[in-house]
C-alpha positions as CSV (number, residue, x, y, z in Angstrom):
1,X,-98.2,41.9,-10.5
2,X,-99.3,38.1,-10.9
3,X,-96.8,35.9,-9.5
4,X,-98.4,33.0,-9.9
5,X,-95.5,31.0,-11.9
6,X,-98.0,30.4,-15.2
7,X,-96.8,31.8,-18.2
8,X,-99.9,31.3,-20.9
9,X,-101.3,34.9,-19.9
10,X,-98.6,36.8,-21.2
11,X,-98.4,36.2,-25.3
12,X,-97.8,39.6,-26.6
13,X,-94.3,39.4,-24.4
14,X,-94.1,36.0,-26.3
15,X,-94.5,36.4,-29.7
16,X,-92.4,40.0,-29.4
17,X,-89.2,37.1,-28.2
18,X,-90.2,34.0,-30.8
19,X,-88.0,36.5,-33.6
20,X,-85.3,36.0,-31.8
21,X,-85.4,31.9,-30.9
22,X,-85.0,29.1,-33.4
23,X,-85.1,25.3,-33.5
24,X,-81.5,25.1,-31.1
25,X,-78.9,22.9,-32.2
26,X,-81.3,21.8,-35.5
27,X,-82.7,18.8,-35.5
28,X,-79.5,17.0,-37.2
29,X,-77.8,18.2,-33.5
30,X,-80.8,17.6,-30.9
31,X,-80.8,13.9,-32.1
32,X,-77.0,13.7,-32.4
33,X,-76.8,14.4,-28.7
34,X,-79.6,11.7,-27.7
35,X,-78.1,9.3,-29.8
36,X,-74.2,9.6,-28.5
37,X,-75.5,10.2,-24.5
38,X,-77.3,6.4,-24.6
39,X,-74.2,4.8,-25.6
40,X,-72.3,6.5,-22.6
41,X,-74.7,5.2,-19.9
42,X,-73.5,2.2,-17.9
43,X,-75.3,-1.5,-18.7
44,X,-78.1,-0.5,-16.5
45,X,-79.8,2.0,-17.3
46,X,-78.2,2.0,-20.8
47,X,-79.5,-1.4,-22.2
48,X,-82.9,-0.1,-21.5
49,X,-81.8,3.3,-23.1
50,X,-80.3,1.7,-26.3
51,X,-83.6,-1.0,-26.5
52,X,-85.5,2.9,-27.3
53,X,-82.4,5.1,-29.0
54,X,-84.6,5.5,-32.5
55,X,-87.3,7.1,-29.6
56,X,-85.1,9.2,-27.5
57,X,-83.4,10.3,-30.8
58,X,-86.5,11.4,-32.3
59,X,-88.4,13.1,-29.4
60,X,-84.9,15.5,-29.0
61,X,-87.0,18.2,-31.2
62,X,-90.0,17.9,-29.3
63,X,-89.3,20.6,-27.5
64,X,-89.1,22.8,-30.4
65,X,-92.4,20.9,-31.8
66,X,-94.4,22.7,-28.7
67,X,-92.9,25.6,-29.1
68,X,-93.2,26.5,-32.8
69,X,-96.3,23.3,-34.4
70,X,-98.4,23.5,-31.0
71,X,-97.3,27.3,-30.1
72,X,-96.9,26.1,-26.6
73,X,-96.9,29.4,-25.1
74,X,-95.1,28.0,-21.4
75,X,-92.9,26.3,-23.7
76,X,-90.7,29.4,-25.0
77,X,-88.7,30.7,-21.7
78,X,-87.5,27.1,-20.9
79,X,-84.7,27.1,-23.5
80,X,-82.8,30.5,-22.6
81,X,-81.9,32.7,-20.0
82,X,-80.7,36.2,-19.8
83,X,-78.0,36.7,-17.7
84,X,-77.6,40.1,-18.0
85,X,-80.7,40.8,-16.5
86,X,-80.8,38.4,-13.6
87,X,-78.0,40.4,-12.0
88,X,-74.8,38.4,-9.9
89,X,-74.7,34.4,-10.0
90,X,-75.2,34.4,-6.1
91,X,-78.5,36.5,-6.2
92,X,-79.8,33.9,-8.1
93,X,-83.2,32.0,-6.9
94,X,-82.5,29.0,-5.7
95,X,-85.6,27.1,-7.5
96,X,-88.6,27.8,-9.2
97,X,-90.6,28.7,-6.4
98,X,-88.4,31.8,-5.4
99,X,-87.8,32.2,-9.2
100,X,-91.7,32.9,-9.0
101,X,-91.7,35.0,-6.0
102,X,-89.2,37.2,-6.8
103,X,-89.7,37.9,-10.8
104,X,-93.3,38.3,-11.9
105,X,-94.8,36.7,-15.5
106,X,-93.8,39.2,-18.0
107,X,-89.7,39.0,-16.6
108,X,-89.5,35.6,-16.9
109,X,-91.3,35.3,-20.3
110,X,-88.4,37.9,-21.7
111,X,-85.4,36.6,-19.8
112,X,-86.5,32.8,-20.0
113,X,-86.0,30.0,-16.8
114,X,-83.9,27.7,-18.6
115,X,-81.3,26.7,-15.2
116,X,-84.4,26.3,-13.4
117,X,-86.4,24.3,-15.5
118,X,-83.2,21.9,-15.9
119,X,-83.6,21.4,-12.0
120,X,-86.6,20.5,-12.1
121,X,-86.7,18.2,-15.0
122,X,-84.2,16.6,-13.3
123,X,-86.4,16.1,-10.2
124,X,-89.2,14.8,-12.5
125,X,-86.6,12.1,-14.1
126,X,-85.7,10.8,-10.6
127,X,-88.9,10.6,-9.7
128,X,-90.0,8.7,-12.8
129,X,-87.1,6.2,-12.5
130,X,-87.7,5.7,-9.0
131,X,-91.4,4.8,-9.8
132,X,-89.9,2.8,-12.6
133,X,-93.0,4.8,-15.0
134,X,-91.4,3.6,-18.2
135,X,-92.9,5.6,-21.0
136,X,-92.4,9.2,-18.6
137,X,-88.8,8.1,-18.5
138,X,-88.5,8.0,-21.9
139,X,-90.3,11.2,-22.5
140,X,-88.3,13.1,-20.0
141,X,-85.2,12.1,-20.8
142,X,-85.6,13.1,-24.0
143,X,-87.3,16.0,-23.3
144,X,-84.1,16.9,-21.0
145,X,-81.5,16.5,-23.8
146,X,-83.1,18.8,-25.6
147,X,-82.8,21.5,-22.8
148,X,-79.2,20.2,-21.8
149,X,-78.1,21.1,-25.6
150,X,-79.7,24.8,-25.5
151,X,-77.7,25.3,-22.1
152,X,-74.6,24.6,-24.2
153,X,-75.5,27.2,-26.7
154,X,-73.7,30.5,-25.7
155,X,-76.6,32.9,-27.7
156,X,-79.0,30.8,-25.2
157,X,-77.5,32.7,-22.2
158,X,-77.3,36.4,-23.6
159,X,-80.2,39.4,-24.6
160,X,-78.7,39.4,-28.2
161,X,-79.9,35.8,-29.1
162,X,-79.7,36.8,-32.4
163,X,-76.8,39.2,-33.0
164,X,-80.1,41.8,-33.3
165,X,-78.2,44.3,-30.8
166,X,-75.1,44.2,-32.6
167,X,-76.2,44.0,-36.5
168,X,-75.0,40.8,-36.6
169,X,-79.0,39.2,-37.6
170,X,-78.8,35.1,-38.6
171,X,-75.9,34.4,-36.5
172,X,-78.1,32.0,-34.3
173,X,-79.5,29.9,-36.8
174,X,-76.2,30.1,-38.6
175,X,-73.7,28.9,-35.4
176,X,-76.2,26.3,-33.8
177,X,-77.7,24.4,-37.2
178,X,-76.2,25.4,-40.0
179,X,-72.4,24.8,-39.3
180,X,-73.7,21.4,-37.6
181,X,-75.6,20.5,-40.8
182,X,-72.4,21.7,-42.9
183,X,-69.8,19.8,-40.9
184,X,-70.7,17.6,-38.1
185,X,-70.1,14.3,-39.9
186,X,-66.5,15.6,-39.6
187,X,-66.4,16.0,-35.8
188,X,-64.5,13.7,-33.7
189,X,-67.2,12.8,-30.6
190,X,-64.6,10.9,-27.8
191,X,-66.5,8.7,-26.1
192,X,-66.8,9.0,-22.1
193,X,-68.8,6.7,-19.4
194,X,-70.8,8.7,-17.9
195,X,-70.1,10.1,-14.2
196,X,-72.4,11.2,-11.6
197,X,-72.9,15.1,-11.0
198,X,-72.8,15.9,-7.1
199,X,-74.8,19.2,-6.9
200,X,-77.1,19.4,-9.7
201,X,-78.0,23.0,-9.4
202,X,-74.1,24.0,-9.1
203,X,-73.3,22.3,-12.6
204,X,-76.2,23.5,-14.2
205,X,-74.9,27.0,-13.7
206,X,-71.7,26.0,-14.6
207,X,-72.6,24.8,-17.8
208,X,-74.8,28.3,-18.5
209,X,-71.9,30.8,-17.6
210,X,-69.3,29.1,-19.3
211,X,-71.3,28.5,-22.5
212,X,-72.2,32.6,-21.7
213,X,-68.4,33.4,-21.4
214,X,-68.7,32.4,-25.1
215,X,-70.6,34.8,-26.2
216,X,-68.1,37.5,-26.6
217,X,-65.6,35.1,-28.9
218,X,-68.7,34.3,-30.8
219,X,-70.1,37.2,-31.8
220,X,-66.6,38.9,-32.1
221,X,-65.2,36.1,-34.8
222,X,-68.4,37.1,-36.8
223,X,-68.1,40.9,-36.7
224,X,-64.4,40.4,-37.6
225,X,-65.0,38.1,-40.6
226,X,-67.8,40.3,-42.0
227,X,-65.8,43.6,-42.6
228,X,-64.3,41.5,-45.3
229,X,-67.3,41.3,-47.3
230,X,-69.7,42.0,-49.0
231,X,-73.3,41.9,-47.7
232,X,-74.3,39.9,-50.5
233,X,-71.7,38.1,-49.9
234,X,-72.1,36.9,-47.0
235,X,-75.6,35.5,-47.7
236,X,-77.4,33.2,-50.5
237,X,-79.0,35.2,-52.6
238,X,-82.0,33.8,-54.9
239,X,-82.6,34.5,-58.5
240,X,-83.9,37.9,-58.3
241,X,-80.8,39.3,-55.5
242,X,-82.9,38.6,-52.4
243,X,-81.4,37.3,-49.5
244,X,-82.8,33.6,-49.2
245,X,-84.2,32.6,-45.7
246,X,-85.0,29.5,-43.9
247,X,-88.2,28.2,-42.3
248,X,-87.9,30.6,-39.6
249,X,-87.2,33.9,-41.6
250,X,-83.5,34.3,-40.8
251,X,-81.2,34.5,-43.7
252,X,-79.2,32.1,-44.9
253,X,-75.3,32.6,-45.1
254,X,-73.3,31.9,-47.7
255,X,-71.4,28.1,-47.2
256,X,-68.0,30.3,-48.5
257,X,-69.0,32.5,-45.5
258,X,-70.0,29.5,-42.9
259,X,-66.7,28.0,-43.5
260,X,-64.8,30.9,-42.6
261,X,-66.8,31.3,-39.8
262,X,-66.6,27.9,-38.3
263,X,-62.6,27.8,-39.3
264,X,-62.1,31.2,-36.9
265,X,-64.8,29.7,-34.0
266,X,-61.5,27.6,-33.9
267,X,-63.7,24.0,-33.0
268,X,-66.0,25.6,-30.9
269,X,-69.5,24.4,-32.2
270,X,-67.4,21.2,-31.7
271,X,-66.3,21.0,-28.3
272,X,-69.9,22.4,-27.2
273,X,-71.7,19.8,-29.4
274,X,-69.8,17.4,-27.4
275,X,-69.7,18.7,-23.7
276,X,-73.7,18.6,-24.2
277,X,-73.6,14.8,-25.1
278,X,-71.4,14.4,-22.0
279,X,-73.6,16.1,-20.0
280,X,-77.0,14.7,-21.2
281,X,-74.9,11.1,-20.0
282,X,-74.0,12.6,-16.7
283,X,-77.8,14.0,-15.9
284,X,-79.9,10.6,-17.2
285,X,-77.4,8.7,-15.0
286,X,-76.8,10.7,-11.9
287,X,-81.0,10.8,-11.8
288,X,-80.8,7.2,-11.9
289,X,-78.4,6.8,-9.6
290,X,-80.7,9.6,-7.3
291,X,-83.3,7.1,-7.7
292,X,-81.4,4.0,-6.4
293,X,-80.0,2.7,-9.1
294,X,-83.4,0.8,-9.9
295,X,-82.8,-2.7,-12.3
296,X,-85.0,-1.3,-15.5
297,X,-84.2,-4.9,-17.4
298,X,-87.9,-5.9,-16.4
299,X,-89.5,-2.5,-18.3
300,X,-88.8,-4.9,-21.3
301,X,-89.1,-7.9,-22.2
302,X,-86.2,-10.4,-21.9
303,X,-86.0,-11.3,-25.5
304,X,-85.2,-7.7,-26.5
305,X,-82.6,-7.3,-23.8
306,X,-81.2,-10.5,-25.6
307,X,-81.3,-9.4,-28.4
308,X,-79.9,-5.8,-27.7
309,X,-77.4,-6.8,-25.3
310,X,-74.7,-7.6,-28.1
311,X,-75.9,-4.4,-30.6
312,X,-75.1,-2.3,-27.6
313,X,-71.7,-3.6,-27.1
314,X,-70.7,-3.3,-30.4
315,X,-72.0,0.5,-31.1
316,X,-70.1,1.2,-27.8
317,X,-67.0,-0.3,-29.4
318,X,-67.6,1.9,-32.3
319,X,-68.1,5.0,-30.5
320,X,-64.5,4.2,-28.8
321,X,-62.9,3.7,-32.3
322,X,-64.6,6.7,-33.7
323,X,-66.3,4.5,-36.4
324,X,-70.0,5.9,-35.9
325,X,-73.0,5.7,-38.4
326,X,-76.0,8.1,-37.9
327,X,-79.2,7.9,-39.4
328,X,-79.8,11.0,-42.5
329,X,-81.1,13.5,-40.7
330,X,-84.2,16.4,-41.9
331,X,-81.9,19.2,-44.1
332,X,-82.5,22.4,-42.9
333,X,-80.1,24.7,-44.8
C-alpha cells in the first residue's frame, strides 16, 4: 500500500468518518480557550498575544472551516485518534514519519493522527517564533488551540465518536457544544501563569489517555440517564414530532435532558474546558521558550504595546478575580 504520508487520495474513507465528527468544543468553546490562554502567557510573549486576542480568538474554528466550508480532505484525521486501534501506548510511533511507515493512508484516515500532528505543530510554532515570522505565529497558534481543545475531548480519543456503537447517537455534539453553549457563562475558569512542558511528546499523550479514560464515565452517565425517558423526551421535537437537528444532522437534546446530563458528568465539560486553556498557555509558551525566549515587542509597533500594556494588566486582574466578559458568541443550539 502507499505510504507516502498524503491523505487527499483517500475520500471515500473520509466522507464514510465526517458522520461521526463535528465542529469540537463549538465555536462558543474554540474561542473561549484562545481567549483565556493569552491572558495566561507571561509579559513577553503575552503583550504581543493580547495586541491580536480578537485574531487568535476568531481563527480557533479555522480548523473546523477547512474541514467542513473548504472540505479539506488532510484536514479530517488531525482532530482525533483511535486508541483502540493503535494498540499499547509504548508501541506507539514516535513521529510522523514512522506514523507513516508503519500505518498506510486508509489507517490513518479512519483512526486519525491527532498526538502526532500536535508535535509537529508544535515544531512549526518554535520555528516561527524563532524566525520571529509574525503573521505564521499568529496562525499557528491559533490553529494549535484548536487541536489542543479536541485532545481534551474524551469522544476525540475513542472509535465511538459518536455514541454510534452503543445507540447513544448526538452525544458528541451534545457533551462538547451544546452543554458549553447552555452553561459556560457559569463556569469558574482559575486563572494559572503558564509553565513550561519538559517533553512535549510525553504530555501530549498524557493529555489523550486521560481525556480517553473519560470515555467510559461519559458515555455511561448518558446510557444511565436515558432509561428514564422517553425518546421523545430526550430530544426537541419540531411541530410535526420530528426530532430537530443542528447544522451537522445530529439531533438536538432536550435542554430538560442536557441539564441532567451535565448535573451527572459531575463538572466534567468543566474541568476539561479548562485543562485545555491551561494547556494551550503551556504549549504557546514552552514553544517560545524552545525558541529562545525571542523579544516580540518589535513585531508591533510601540504605540500599541503602549497602549495595550495597561488593558493587558487589567483583564489579567480580572481573570484572577473571576470577573471576565466575553464577546457573544455564534448560537449553535
Amino acid at each position: 500500500m502507499n505510504k507516502s504520508g498524503s491523505l487527499g487520495l483517500i475520500p471515500i474513507i473520509i466522507f464514510a468518518c465526517a458522520s461521526l465528527l463535528f465542529i469540537s468544543w463549538g465555536t462558543l468553546g474554540h474561542e473561549r480557550i484562545n481567549r483565556l490562554a493569552v491572558l495566561q502567557l507571561p509579559n513577553n510573549p503575552g503583550l504581543f498575544f493580547f495586541n491580536h486576542i480578537d485574531f487568535i480568538t476568531q481563527e480557533a474554528t479555522v480548523p473546523d472551516l477547512r474541514k467542513y466550508t473548504m472540505t479539506d480532505k488532510a484536514e479530517y484525521p488531525r482532530h482525533y485518534v483511535d486508541f483502540e486501534n493503535y494498540g499499547p501506548r509504548d508501541s506507539l510511533p514516535k513521529n510522523m514519519k514512522e506514523l507513516g511507515g508503519k500505518y498506510d493512508e486508509i489507517f490513518l484516515a479512519k483512526n486519525g493522527i491527532l498526538p502526532w500532528h500536535l508535535e509537529e505543530m508544535m515544531q512549526k510554532l518554535t520555528k516561527a517564533f524563532k524566525e520571529k515570522r509574525k503573521t505564521e505565529i499568529l496562525f499557528l497558534a491559533a490553529d494549535l488551540g484548536h487541536y489542543i481543545g479536541d485532545a481534551h475531548m474524551p469522544l476525540h480519543t475513542t472509535i465511538n465518536h459518536n455514541g454510534q456503537l452503543t445507540d447513544q447517537k448526538g452525544i458528541h455534539a451534545l457533551w462538547e457544544a451544546h452543554l458549553p453553549e447552555l452553561y459556560a457563562n457559569n463556569y469558574t475558569y482559575g486563572y494559572r501563569s503558564a509553565k513550561y512542558i519538559d517533553t512535549i511528546r510525553t504530555a501530549i499523550l498524557d493529555i489523550l489517555y486521560q481525556s480517553h479514560q473519560l470515555t467510559g464515565a461519559l458515555l455511561d452517565a448518558d446510557k444511565k440517564l436515558r432509561v428514564s425517558f422517553k425518546k421523545e423526551e430526550i430530544f426537541e421535537l419540531d411541530k410535526n414530532g420530528n426530532i430537530k437537528v443542528n447544522k451537522f444532522n445530529q439531533p438536538i437534546h432536550s435542554r430538560k435532558y442536557a441539564s441532567l446530563l451535565h448535573e451527572a458528568l459531575n463538572g466534567m465539560v468543566e474541568l476539561q474546558l479548562n485543562k485545555a486553556i491551561q494547556t494551550t498557555s503551556d504549549f504557546w509558551y514552552t514553544a517560545w521558550v524552545n525558541a529562545g525566549s525571542p523579544n516580540l515587542d518589535d513585531l508591533d509597533s510601540p504605540l500599541l504595546n503602549k497602549k495595550n500594556t495597561p488593558l493587558l494588566k487589567k483583564e489579567i486582574e480580572n481573570f484572577k478575580k473571576r470577573k471576565l466578559e466575553f464577546p457573544p458568541a455564534e448560537k449553535e443550539f
